[in-house]
C-alpha positions as CSV (number, residue, x, y, z in Angstrom):
1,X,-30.1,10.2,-1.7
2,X,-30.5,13.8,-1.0
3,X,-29.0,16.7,-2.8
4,X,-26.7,17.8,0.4
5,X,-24.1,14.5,-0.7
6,X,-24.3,15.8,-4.8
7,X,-23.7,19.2,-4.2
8,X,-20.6,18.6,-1.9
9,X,-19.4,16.5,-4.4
10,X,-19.6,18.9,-6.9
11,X,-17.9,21.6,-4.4
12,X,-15.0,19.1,-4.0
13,X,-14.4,18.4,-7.7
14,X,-14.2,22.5,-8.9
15,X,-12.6,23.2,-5.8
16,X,-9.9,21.0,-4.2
17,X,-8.5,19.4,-7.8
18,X,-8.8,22.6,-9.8
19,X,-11.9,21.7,-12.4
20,X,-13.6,24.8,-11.6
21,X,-14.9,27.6,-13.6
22,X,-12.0,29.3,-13.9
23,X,-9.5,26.7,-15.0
24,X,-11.8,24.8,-17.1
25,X,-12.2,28.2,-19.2
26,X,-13.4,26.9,-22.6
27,X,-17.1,25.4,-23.6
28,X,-15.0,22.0,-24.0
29,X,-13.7,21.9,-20.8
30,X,-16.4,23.1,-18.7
31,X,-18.8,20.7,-20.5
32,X,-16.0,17.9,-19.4
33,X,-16.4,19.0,-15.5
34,X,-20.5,18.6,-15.7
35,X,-20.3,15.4,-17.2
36,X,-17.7,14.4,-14.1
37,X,-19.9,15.7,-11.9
38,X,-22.7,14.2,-13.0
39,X,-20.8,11.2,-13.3
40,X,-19.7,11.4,-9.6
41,X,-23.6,11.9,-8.5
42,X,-24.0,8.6,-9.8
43,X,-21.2,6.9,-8.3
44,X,-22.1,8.4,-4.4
45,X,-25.9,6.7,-5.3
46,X,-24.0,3.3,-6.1
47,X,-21.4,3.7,-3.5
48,X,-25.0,4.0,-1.2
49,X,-26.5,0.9,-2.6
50,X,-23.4,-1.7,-3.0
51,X,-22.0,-1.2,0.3
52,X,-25.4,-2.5,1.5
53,X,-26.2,-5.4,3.9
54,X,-28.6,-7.8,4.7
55,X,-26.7,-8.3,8.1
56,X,-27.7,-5.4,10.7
57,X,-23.7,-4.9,12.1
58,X,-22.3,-5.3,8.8
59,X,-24.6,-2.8,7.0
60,X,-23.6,-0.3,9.9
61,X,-20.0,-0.6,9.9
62,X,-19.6,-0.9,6.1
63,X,-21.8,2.3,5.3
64,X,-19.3,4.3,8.3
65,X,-16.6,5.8,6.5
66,X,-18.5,6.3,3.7
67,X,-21.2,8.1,5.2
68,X,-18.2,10.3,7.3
69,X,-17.2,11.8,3.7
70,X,-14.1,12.0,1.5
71,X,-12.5,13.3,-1.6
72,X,-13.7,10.6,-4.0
73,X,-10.2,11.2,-5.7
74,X,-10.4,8.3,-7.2
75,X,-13.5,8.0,-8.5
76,X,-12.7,11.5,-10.2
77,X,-9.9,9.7,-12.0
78,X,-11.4,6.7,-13.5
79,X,-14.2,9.2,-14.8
80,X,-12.1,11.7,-16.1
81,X,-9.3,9.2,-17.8
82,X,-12.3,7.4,-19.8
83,X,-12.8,10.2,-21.8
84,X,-9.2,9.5,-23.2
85,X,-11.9,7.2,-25.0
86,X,-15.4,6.0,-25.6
87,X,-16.7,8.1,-22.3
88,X,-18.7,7.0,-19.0
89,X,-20.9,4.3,-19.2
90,X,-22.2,1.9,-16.8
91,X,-18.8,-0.2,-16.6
92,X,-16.9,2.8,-15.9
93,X,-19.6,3.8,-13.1
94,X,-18.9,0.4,-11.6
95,X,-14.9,0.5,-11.8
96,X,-15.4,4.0,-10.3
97,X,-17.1,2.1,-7.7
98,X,-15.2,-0.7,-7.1
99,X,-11.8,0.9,-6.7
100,X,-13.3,3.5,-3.9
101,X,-15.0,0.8,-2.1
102,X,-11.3,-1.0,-2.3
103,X,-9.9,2.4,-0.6
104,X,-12.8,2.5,1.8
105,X,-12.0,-1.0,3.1
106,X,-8.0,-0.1,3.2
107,X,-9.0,3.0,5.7
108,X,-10.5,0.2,8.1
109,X,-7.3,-1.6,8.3
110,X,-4.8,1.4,8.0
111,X,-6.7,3.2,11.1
112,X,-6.5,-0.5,13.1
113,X,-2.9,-1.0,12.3
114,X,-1.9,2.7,12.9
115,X,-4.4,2.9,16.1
116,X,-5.8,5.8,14.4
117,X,-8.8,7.5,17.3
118,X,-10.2,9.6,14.1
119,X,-10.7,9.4,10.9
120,X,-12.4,11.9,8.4
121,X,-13.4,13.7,11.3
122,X,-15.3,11.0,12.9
123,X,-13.9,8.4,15.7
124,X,-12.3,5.4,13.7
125,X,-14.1,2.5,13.0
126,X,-12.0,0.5,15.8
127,X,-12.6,2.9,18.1
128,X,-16.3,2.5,18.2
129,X,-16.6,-0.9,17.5
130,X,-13.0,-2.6,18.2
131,X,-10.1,-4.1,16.2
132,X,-11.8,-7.6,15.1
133,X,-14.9,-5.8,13.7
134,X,-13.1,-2.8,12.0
135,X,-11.2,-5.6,10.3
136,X,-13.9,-7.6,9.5
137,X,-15.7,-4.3,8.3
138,X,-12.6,-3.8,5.9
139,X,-12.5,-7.5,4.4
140,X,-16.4,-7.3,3.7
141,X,-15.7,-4.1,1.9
142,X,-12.8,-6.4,0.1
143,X,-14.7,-8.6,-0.8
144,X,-18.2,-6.2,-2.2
145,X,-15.4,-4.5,-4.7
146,X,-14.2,-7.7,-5.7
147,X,-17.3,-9.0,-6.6
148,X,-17.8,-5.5,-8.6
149,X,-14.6,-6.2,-10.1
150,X,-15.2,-9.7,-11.2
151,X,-18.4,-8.3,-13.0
152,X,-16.8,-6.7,-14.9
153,X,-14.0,-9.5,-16.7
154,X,-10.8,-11.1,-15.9
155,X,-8.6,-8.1,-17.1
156,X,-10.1,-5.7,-14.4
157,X,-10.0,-8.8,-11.8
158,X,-6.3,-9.2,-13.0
159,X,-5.4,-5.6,-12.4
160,X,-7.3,-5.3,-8.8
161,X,-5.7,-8.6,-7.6
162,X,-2.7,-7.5,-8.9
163,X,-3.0,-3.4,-6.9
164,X,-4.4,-5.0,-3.6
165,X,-1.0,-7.2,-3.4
166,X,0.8,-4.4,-3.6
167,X,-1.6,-2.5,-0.9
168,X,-0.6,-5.2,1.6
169,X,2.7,-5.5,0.5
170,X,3.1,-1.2,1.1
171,X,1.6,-2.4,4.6
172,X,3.6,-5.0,5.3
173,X,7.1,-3.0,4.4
174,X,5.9,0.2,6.3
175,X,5.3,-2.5,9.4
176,X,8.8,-3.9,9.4
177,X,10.3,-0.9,8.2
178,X,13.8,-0.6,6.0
179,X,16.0,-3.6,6.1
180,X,20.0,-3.5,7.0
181,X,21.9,-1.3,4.9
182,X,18.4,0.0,3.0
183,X,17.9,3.7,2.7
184,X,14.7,4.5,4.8
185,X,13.6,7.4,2.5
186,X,14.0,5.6,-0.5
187,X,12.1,2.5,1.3
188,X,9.4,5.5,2.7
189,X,8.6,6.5,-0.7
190,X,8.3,2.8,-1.9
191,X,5.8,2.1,0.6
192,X,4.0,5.2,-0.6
193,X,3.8,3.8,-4.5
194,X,2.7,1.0,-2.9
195,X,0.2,1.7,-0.4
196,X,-1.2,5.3,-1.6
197,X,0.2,4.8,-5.4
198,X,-1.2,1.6,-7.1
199,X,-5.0,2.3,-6.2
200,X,-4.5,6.3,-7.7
201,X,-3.0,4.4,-10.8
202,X,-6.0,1.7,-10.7
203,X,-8.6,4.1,-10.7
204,X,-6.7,5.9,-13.5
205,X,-6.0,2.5,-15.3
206,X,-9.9,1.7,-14.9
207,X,-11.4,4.8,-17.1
208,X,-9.0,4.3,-19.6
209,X,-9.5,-0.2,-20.0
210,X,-13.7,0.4,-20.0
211,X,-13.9,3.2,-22.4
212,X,-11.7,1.2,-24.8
213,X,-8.9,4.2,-24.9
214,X,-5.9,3.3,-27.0
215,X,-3.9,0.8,-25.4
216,X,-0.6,3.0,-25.5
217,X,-2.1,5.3,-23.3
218,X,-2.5,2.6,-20.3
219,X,1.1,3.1,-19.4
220,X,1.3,6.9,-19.3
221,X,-2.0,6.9,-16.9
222,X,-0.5,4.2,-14.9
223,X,2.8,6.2,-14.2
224,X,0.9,9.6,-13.7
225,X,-1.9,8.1,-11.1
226,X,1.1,6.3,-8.9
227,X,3.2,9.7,-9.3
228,X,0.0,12.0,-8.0
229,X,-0.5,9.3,-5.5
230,X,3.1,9.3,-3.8
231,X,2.6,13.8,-3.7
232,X,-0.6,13.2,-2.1
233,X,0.6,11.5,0.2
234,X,3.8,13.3,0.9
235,X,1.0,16.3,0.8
236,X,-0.1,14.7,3.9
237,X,2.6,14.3,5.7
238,X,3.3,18.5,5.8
239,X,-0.9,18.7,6.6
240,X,-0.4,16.3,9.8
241,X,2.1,18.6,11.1
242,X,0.1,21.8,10.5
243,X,-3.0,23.1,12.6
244,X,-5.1,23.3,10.1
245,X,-5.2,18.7,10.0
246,X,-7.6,19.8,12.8
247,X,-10.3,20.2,10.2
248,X,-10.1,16.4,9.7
249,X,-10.6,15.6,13.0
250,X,-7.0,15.2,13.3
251,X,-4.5,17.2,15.9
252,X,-1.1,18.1,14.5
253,X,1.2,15.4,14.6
254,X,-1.1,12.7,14.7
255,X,1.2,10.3,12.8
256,X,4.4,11.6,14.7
257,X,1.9,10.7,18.1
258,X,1.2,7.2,16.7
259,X,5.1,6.5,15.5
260,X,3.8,6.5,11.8
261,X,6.8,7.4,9.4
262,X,6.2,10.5,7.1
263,X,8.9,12.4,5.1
264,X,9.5,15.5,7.5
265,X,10.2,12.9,10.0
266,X,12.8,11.1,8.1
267,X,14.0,13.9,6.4
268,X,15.2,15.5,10.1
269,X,16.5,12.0,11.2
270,X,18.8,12.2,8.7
271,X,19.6,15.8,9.3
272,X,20.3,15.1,12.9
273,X,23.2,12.9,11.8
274,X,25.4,16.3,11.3
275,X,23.1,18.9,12.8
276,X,23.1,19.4,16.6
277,X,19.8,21.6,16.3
278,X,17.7,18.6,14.4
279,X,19.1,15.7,16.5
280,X,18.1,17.9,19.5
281,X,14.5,18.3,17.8
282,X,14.3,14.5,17.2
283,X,14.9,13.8,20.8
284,X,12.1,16.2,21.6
285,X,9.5,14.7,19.4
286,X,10.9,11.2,21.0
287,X,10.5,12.0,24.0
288,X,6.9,13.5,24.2
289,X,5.3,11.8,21.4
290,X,4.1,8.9,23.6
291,X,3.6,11.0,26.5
292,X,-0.1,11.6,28.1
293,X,0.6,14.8,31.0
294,X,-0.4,18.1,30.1
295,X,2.9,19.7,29.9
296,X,4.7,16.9,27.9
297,X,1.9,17.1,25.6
298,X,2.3,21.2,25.2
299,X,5.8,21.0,24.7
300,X,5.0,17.8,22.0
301,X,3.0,20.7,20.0
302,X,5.2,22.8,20.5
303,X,8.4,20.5,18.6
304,X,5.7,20.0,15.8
305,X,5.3,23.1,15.0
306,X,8.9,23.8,15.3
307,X,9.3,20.7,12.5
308,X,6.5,22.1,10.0
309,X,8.8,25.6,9.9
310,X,12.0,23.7,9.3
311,X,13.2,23.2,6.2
312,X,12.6,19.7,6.1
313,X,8.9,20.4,5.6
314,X,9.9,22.8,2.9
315,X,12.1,19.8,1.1
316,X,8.9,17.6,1.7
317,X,6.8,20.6,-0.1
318,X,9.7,20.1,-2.7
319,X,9.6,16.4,-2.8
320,X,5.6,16.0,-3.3
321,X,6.4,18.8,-6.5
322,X,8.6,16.4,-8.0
323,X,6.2,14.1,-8.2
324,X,3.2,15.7,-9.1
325,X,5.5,17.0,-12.0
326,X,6.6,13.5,-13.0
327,X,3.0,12.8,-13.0
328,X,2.3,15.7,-15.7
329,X,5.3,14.4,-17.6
330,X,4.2,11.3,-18.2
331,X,1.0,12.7,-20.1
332,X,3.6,13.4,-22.5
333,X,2.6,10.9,-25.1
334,X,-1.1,11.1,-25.5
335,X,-2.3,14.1,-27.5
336,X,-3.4,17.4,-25.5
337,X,-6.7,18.4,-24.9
338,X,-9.3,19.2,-22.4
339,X,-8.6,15.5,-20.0
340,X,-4.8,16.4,-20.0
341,X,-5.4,19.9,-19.0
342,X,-7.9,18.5,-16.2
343,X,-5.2,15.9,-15.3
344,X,-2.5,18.0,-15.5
345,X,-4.5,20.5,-13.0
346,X,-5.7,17.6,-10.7
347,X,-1.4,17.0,-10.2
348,X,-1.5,20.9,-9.4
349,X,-3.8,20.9,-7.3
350,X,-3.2,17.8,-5.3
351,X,0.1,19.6,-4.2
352,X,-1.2,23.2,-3.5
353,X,-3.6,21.7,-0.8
354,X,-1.3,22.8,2.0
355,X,-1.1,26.3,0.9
């Protein structure tokens, strides 16, 4: 592997989730963000190798997304929550694996369902190669973590089985949507514990179950990952409606375009039951959302950016802070020092990426 792929993930982890030189201030700390990044060289080598295969197509389509990038969010977590304990080792290298090579395959079947044209900046997987082999790609990539997973014992093969039920039943409920009489924001954020929520909290659950960390701290990792993973999300529900989403490959309103629900979304349908202005801007995003002519797709722009000013966006904003800061209190019970502070700047961070 060359150095370009280490040294981006080293910009990532200072950068975007706050583990750089000037939050991690004291010898502790900063010697805690080399060993994560040395870590997280380690785990980009192994994503390389186990997402290898002997068949040409497969090998191909299964190295894609990878190749194309990403945060390696949780990867980051599963190496920083072990040092709640014994420290990385070659299990925790493998969980750190296993649960990105589990998101990786999820990305092949969100972007199919969704009819998603890009993805982290490149075309989608089903756009280059179709539905049935995007899927396929996605259930290979299943079934590599699995077998990473089983490696490792029947507790970790327990808790994966137990997160990728809930990462089809998140899919499942956003695809029918609320039921009769069910509130659809309270259903929306469901389907983002789900979907976005339990892999955060696996990855976080991981670090702390192979470095043999305390067993009362399982529970307060748990509800912090699922917390950060709901105000990611919710994150990225304000960055699809700003022009800045462009620098993923994405236009702004991408998932207002496709009929995906976010927040802001939701948020103004329900305004619109008592405010003329927001039903009106409803009916514009309604209208032109589907709509391929060049002046139906002008004035589609111009209704999103109307939406990220309104103050639905800024409740969204408001929304994704609530839950970062649930995530920080749940820390509450384990003793503070240098992982909390990186965890509890990781929830910061994860929020301030729209600013």
């Amino acid at each position: 592997m060359s150095a370009r792929p280490a040294t981006a993930r080293r910009a990532t982890l200072r950068g975007s989730f706050g583990l750089g030189e000037k939050l991690l201030a004291s010898s502790e700390e900063r010697a805690l963000a080399g060993a994560i990044e040395d870590a997280l060289e380690k785990v980009e080598v192994g994503l390389l190798e186990r997402v290898r295969f002997a068949d040409d197509i497969a090998d191909v389509t299964g190295r894609y997304l990878l190749e194309a990038g990403g945060k390696r969010v949780r990867p980051t977590l599963t190496l920083l929550t072990a040092h709640f304990g014994d420290g990385i080792d070659d299990a925790v290298i493998a969980a750190a694996e296993a649960v990105e090579i589990t998101h990786l395959a999820s990305l092949y079947h969100d972007d199919v369902m969704d009819e998603a044209e890009m993805r982290r900046g490149v075309p989608s997987a089903q756009s280059v190669w179709g539905n049935s082999v995007a899927i396929l790609a996605g259930d290979l990539l299943f079934a590599r973590a699995s077998r990473i997973i089983a490696s490792l014992g029947d507790r970790a093969l327990a808790e994966q089985a137990s997160t990728f039920e809930r990462l089809c039943l998140g899919q499942l409920h956003e695809t029918i949507g609320p039921r009769e009489g069910e509130d659809p924001i309270e259903h929306y954020l469901g389907v983002l514990a789900d979907k976005t929520g339990s892999l955060i909290a696996l990855a976080a659950l991981l670090g702390v179950t192979f470095s043999n960390a305390p067993e009362a701290y399982r529970e307060p990792v748990r509800v912090f990952g699922e917390s950060v993973g709901v105000a990611f999300q919710l994150i990225d529900d304000v960055i699809d409606l700003s022009s800045a989403s462009e620098q993923t490959g994405k236009l702004a309103g991408t998932d207002l375009r496709a009929g995906v629900p976010t927040l802001p979304m939701l948020y103004l349908e329900r305004r619109a039951e008592y405010d003329a202005d927001a039903a009106e801007l409803v009916a514009r995003i309604r209208r032109d959302a589907g709509s391929d002519s060049p002046e139906d797709a002008a004035d589609f722009a111009a209704a999103v950016a109307e939406l990220h000013e309104h103050q639905v966006t800024r409740d969204t904003l408001a929304e994704a802070h609530r839950w970062a800061g649930r995530a920080v209190e749940a820390l509450a019970p384990i003793p503070a020092g240098p992982v909390t502070t990186a965890l509890t700047r990781f929830a910061e961070a994860i929020v301030e990426r729209s600013n």
